[in-house]
C-alpha positions as a Python dict, from the first residue, in 0.01 Angstrom:
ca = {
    (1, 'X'): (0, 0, 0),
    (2, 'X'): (-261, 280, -164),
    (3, 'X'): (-514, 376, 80),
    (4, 'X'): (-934, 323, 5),
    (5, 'X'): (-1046, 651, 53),
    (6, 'X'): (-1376, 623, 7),
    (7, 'X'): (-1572, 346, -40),
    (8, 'X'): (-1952, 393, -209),
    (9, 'X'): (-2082, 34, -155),
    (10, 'X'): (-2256, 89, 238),
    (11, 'X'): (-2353, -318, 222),
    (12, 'X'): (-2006, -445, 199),
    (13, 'X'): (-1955, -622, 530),
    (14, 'X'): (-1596, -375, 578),
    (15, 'X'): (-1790, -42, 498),
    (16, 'X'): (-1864, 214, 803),
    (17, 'X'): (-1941, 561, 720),
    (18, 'X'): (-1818, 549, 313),
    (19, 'X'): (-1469, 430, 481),
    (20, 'X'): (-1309, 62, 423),
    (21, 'X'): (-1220, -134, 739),
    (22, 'X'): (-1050, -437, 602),
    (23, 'X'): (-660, -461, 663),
    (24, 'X'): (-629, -523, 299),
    (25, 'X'): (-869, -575, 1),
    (26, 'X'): (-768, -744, -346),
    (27, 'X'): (-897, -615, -693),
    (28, 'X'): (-930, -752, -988),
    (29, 'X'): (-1103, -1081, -1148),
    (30, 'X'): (-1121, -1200, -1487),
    (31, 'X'): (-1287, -952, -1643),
    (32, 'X'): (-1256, -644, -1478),
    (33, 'X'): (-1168, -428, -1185),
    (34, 'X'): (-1370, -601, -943),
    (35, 'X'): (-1334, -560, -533),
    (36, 'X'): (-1307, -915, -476),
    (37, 'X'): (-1339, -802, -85),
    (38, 'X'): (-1660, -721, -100),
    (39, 'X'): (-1914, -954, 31),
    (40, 'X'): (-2245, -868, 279),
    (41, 'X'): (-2282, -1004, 627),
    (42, 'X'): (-2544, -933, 939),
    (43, 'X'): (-2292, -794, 1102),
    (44, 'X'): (-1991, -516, 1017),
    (45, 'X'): (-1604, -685, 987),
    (46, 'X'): (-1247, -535, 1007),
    (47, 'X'): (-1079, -325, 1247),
    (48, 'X'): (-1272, 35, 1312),
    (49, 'X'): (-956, 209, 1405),
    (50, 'X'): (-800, 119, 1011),
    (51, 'X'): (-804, 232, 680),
    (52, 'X'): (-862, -44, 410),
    (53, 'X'): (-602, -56, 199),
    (54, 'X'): (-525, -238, -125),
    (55, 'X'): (-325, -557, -42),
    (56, 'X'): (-315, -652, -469),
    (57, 'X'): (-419, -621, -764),
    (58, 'X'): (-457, -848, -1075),
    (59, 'X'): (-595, -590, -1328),
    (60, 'X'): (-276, -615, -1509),
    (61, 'X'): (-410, -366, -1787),
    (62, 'X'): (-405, -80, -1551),
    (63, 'X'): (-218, 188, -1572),
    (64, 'X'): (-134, 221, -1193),
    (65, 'X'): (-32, -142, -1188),
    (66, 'X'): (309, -261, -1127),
    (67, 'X'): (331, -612, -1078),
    (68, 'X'): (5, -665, -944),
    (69, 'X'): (51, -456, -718),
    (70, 'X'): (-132, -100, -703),
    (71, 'X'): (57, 228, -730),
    (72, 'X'): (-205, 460, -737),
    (73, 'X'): (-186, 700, -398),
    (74, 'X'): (-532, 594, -321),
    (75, 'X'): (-850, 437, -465),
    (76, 'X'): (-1196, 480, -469),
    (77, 'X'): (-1420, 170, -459),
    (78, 'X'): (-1831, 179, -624),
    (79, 'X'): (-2082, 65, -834),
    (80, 'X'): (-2004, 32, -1200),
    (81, 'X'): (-2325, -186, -1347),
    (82, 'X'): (-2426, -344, -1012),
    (83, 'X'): (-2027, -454, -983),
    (84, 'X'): (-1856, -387, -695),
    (85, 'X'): (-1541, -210, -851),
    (86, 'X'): (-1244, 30, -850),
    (87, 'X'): (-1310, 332, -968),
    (88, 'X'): (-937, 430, -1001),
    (89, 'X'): (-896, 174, -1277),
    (90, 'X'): (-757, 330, -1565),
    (91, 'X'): (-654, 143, -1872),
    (92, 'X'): (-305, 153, -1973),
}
């Protein structure tokens, strides 16, 4: 599973220091390469001592998609238009 390297979006309820905390995040939603992870909480989730790393995807127009699953070595995840997206996303 492709590591998050980085992760731009400090409010995300798994985001500590520009780093992703969930075990696993999914991307992808109807219309584009969304984190559909990403929600906001009072208080920070995930484990501390782990990288998040991309559990699926269902961007099936991506290049670095194989079945929805990711095949990218890594991704980063930020803003695009107040979305919450993957900024890896290329289209195939």
């Amino acid at each position: 599973m492709p590591v998050v390297r980085e992760c731009a979006v400090e409010d995300c309820a798994y985001n500590r220091d520009h780093a992703c905390h969930a075990l696993a995040i999914t991307v992808g939603d109807v219309r584009r390469a969304r984190c559909d992870t990403f929600f906001t909480a009072s208080t920070k989730g995930g484990d501390p001592a782990t990288t998040g790393r991309v559990g699926a995807c269902k961007v099936s127009n991506c290049r670095h998609n194989q079945q929805f699953e990711c095949r990218a070595p890594g991704i980063t995840v930020g803003y695009v238009e107040n979305e919450v997206d993957c900024m890896t996303y290329e289209p195939a």
